[in-house]
C-alpha positions in Angstrom: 22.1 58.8 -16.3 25.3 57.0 -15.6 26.9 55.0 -18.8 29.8 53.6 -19.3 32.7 55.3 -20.8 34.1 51.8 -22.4 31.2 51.2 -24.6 32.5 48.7 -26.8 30.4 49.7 -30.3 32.1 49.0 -33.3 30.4 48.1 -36.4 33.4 47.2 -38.5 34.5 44.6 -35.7 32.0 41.5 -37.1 30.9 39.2 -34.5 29.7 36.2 -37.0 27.4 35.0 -35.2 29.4 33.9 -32.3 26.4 34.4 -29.8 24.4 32.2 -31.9 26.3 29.6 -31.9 27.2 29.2 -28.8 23.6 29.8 -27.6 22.7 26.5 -29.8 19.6 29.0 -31.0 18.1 29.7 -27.4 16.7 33.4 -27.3 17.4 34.0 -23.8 21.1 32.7 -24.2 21.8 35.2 -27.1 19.9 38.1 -25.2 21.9 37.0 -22.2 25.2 37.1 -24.4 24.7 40.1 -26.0 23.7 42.3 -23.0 26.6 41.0 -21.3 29.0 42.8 -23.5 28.2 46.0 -21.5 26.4 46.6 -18.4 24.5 49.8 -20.2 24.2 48.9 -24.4 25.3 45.4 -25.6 26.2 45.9 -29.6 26.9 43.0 -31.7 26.4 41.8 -35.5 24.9 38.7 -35.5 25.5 35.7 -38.5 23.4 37.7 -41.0 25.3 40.3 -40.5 22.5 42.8 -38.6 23.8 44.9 -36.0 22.0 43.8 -32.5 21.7 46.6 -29.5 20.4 45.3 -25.8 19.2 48.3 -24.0 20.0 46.8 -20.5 19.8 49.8 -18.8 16.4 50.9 -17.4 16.6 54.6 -18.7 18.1 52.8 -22.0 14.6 50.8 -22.6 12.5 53.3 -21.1 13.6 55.6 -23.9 13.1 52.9 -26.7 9.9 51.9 -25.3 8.6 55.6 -24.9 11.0 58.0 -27.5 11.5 58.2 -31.1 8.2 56.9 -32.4 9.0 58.2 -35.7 12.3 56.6 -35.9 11.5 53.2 -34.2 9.0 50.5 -35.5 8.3 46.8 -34.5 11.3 44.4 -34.4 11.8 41.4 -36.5 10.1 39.3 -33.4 6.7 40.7 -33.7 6.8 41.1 -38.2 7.7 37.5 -37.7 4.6 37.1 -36.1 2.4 38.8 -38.6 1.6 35.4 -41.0 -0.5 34.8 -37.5 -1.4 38.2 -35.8 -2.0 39.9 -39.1 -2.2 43.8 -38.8 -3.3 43.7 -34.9 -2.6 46.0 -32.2 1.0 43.8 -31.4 1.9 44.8 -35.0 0.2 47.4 -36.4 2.6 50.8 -36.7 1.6 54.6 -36.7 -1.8 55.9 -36.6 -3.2 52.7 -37.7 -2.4 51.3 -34.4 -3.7 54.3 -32.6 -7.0 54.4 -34.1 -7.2 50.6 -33.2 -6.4 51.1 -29.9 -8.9 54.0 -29.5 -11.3 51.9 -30.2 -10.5 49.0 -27.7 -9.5 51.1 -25.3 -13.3 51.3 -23.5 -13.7 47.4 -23.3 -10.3 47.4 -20.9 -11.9 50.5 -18.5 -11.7 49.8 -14.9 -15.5 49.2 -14.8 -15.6 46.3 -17.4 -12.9 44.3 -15.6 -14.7 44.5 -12.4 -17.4 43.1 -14.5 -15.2 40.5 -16.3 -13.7 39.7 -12.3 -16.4 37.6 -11.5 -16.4 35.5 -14.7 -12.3 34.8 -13.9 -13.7 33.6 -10.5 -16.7 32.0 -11.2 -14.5 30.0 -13.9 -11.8 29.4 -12.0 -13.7 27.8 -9.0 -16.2 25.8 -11.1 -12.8 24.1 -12.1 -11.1 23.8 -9.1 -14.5 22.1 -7.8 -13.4 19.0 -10.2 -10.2 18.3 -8.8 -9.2 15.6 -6.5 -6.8 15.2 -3.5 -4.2 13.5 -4.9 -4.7 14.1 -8.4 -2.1 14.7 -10.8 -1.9 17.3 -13.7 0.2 19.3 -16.1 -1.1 23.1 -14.2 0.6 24.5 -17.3 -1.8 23.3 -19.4 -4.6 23.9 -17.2 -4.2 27.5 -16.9 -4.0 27.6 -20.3 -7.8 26.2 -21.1 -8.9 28.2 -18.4 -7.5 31.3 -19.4 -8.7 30.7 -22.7 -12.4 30.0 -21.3 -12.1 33.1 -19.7 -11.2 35.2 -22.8 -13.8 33.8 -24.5 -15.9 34.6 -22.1 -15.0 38.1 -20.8 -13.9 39.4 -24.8 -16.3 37.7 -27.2 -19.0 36.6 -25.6 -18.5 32.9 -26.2 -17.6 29.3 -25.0 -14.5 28.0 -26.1 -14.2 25.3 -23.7 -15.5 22.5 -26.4 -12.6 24.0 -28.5 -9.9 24.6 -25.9 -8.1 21.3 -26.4 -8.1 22.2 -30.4 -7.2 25.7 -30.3 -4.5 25.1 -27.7 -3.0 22.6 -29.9 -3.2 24.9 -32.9 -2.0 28.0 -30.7 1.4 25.9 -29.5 1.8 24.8 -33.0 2.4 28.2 -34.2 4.4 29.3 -31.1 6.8 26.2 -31.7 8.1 27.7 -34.5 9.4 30.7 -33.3 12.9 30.4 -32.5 16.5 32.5 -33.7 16.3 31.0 -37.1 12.5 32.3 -37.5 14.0 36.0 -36.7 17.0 35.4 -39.6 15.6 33.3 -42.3 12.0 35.1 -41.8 8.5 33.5 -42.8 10.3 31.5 -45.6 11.3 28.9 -42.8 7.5 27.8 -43.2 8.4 26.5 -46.5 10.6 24.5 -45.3 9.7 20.4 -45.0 10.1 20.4 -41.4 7.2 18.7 -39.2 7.0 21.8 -37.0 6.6 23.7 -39.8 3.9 21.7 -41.2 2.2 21.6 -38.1 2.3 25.4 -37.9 0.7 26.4 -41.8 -1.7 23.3 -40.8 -2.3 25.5 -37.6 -3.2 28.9 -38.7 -6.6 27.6 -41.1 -7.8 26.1 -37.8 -7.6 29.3 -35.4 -8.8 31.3 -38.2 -11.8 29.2 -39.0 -12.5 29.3 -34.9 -12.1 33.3 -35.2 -14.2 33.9 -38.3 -17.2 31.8 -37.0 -16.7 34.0 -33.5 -17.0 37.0 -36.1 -20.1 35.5 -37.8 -21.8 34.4 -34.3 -21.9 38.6 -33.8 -23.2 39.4 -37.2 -26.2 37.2 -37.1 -27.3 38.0 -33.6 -27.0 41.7 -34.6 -27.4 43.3 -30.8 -24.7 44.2 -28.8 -23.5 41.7 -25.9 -22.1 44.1 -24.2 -18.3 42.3 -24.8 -15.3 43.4 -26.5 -16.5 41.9 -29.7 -19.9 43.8 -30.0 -18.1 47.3 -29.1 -15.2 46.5 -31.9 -18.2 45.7 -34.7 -19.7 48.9 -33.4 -17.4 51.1 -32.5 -16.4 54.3 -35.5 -13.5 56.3 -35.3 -14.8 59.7 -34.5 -11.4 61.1 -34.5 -10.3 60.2 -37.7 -12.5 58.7 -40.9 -15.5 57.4 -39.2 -15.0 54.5 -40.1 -15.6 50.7 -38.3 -13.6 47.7 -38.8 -13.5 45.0 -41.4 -14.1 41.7 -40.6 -10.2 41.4 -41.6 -9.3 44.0 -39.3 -11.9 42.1 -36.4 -10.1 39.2 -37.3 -6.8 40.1 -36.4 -8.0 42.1 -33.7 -9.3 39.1 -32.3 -6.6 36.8 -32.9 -4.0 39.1 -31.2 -6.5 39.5 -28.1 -6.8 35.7 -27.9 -3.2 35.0 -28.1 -2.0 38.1 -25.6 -5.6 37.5 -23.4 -4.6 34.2 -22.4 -1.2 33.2 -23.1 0.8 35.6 -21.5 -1.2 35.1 -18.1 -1.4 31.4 -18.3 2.6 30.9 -18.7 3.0 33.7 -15.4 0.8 31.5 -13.3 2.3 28.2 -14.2 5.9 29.8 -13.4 3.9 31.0 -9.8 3.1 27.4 -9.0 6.5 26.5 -10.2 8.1 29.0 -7.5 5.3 27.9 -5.0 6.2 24.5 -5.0 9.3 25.2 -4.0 8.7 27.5 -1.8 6.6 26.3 1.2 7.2 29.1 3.5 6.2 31.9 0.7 3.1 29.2 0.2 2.0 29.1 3.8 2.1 32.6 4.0 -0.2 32.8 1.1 -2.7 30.9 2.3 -2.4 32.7 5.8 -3.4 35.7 4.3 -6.2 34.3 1.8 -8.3 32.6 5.2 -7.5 36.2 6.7 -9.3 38.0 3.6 -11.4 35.5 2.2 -12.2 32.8 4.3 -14.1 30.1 3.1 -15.5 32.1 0.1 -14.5 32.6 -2.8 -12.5 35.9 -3.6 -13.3 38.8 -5.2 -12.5 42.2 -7.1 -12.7 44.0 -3.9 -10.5 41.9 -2.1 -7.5 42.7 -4.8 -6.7 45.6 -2.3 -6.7 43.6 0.8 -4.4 40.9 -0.5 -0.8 42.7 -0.7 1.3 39.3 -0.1 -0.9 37.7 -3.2 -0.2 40.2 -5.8 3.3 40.7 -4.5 3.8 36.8 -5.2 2.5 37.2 -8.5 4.6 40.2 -9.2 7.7 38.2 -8.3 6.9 35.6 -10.7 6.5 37.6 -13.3 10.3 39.4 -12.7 11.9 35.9 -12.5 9.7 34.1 -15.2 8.5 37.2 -17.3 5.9 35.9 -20.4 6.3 38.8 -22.5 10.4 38.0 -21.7 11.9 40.4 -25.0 10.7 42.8 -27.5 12.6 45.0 -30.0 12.2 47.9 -32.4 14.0 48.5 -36.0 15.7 51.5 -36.5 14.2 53.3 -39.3 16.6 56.7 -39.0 19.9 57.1 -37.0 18.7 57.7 -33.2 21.3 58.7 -30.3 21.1 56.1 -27.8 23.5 56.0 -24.7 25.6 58.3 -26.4 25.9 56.2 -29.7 24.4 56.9 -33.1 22.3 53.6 -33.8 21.9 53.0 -37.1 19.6 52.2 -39.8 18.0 48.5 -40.1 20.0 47.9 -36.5 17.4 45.9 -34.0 17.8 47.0 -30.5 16.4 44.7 -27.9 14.1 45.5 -24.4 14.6 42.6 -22.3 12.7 42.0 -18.9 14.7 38.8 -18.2 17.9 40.7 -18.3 16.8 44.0 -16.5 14.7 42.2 -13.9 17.9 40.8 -12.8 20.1 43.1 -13.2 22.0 43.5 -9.6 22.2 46.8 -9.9 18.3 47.3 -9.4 17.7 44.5 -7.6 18.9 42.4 -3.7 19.9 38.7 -4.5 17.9 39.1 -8.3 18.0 35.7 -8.7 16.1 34.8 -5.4 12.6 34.2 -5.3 11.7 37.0 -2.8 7.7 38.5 -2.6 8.8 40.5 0.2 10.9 42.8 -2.1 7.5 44.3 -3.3 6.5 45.1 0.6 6.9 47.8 2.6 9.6 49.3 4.5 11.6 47.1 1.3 11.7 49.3 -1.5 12.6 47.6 -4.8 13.6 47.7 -7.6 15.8 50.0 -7.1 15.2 52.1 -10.3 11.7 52.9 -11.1 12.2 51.5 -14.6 13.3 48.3 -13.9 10.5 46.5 -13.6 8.6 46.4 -17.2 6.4 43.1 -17.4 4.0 44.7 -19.7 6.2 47.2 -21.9 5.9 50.9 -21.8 5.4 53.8 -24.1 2.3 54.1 -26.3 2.9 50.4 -26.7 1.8 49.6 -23.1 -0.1 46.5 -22.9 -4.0 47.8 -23.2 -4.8 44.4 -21.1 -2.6 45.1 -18.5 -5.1 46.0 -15.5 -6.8 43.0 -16.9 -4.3 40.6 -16.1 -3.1 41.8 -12.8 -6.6 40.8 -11.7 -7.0 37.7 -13.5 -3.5 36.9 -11.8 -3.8 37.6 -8.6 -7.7 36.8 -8.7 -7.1 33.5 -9.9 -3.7 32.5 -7.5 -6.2 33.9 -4.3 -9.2 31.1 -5.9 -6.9 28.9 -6.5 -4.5 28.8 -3.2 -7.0 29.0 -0.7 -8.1 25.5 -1.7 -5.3 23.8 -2.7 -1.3 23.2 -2.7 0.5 22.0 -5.7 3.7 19.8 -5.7 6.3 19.5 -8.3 6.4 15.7 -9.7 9.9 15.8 -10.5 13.0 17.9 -10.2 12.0 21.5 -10.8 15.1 22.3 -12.7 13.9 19.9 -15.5 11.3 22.4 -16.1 13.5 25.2 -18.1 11.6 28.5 -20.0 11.0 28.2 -23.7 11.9 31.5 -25.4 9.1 31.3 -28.1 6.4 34.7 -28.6 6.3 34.2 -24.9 8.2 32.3 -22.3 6.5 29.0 -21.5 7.9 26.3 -19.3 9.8 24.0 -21.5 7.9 20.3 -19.9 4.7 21.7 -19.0 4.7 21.9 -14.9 3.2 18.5 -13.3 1.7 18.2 -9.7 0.4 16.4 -7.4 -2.8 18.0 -5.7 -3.2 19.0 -2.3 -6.2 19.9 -0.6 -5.4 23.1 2.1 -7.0 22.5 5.3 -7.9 26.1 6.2 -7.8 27.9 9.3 -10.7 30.0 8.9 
């Protein structure tokens, strides 16, 4: 792999906190600054003195994601996370994690999403039945209850749409606070007598009370439901002790699946309809090839094949706008990365939003372009450039699961209506927080598409 010969790493040279400051605390502006100290391995200390690595290069954070499991554990962003997630398949470490993930594993098989596909449809078009031509909404928000109606429905068996409104509120409460200064002052920020921050500890009883009654629901009816839920409370770990979950470890379980079920998938459509409606000409093609497939009915898992232009839409969104936009592992013993010895208690940083546009990998990166995913183009140009969902033995376990809910839901969705931006789409910036929601929401007005078919 090609590196540079001018890596600028010295650890005696202190940065203090020169990115920070001039990135006013915004995530993406200190990733941004630190990677662009080297086209390869960005190395700074930042203001507490921590020595910060960006692995912009794709063979760089393929071998962090995938090497040196021993060596490497969860970064500050995710044990930041842990007052909320609690000891769940985003943060668990070593063999715990791997006997957690054995045992979710089955619920994400290729045969239970087909399944789960025609609750993300049926949802999805029992909503888009209520709205009106003309109407106005926040489609940010919107695909955030429904994504969290279908969790609940697909996962656990349950209706959360009489709680969506609640737990929404609760959910963005917690990510609010997640910001630079979470990452160096650490959970004791939450002591602090800030109204986010009192909004936040308010926050956490309220999603746990929703979780633990989910829990309870299970217990009393005692059979299985055939969801996520019922295969977690039943599952044992044959491989190892034997052993099922407590209703702690079910709890945290659940909370992680409800936060990475839904959030992550409702922040890459909104950013779709962002680029839509500003893109007319990537829309009409869209809804060319949706009367082409679908017609007047509604889509479905066997159409995901058929529909090339739709997924390659949502694929483009998710480079540009990814949710899951940073993650980062601590060095637990000296590694060789690059060339350089990285050392202990350094952080060194993955970033989508900086390899997705890297210019190296990528024609005109900063271009909204679907037909980059389409044949005879070929991109990206490195076959580890594109990383929406991670890699490694960390590899998103709902990953096939939200590539149909994504392009599922855009196909239901765009074959009825178009959506237009109610103001200048520049006002609506991302929002590094656990993932990267649009800063305003997204407003539009509603269209109704008068199909071809």
């Amino acid at each position: 792999m090609p590196h540079s010969a001018t890596l600028r790493y010295t650890l005696h040279n202190r940065y203090p906190g020169e990115h920070l400051v001039r990135s006013r605390g915004n995530l993406l502006r200190s990733i941004e600054m630190l990677a662009a100290s080297d086209p390869d391995l960005g190395v700074m200390r930042n203001v507490a003195g921590r020595t910060v690595v960006v692995a912009v290069h794709p063979e760089l954070a393929r071998e962090v994601l995938t090497n040196h499991p021993r060596s490497l554990k969860k970064g500050l962003g995710l044990q930041r996370t842990r007052n909320v997630l609690g000891n769940g398949l985003l943060t668990s470490e070593g063999e715990f994690h791997l006997r957690q993930r054995r045992l979710a594993q089955p619920a994400f098989h290729r045969e239970r999403i087909a399944r789960y596909a025609d609750v993300m449809v049926e949802r999805t078009e029992l909503l888009a039945a209520t709205w009106r031509d003309g109407q106005r909404m926040d489609i940010a928000r919107t695909m955030h209850q429904l994504t969290l109606d279908i969790v609940g429905r697909t996962l656990f068996n349950v209706d959360l749409q009489g709680q969506a409104a609640e737990l929404g509120r609760a959910l963005t409460a917690v990510l609010d606070t997640f910001s630079v200064w979470l990452l160096l002052i650490g959970d004791r920020l939450y002591d602090w007598p800030l109204p986010k921050m009192r909004r936040a500890k308010r926050a956490i009883p309220i999603l746990d009370a929703a979780i633990y009654d989910i829990i309870a629901q299970h217990r009393r009816d005692g059979s299985d439901q055939g969801d996520l839920l019922s295969m977690l409370m039943s599952a044992r770990d044959i491989e190892g002790d034997g052993s099922g979950m407590t209703d702690q470890q079910l709890r945290d379980e659940v909370m992680t699946l409800v936060l990475a079920g839904h959030e992550t998938t409702a922040n890459a459509l909104a950013w779709t309809w962002w680029y839509l409606a500003q893109h007319p000409e990537v829309d009409g093609r869209l809804a060319a090839e949706l009367d082409a497939v679908c017609g007047h009915r509604a889509p479905t898992m066997a159409d995901v094949p058929a529909l090339p232009y739709t997924r390659a839409v949502f694929s483009e969104a998710m480079r540009l706008r990814p949710p899951a936009y940073a993650t980062s592992r601590e060095v637990l013993s000296p590694i060789e990365l690059g060339g350089q010895t990285i050392p202990v208690g350094a952080q060194i940083v993955v970033s989508p939003w900086i390899t997705h546009r890297d210019p190296r990998w990528w024609t005109e990166p900063l271009r909204f372009d679907p037909d980059r995913w389409l044949a005879p183009r070929s991109e990206p140009m490195h076959k580890h450039a594109y990383f929406p969902f991670g890699g490694g033995s960390r590899l998103c376990i709902g990953e096939q699961f939200a590539w149909t809910e994504g392009i599922l839901l855009v196909a239901s969705m765009a074959r009825r209506w178009r959506f237009h931006l109610t103001g200048p789409a520049d006002a609506i910036r991302p929002q590094p927080a656990v993932t990267l929601r649009p800063s305003t929401g997204v407003t539009v007005r509603l269209e109704r598409r008068r199909s071809t078919a």
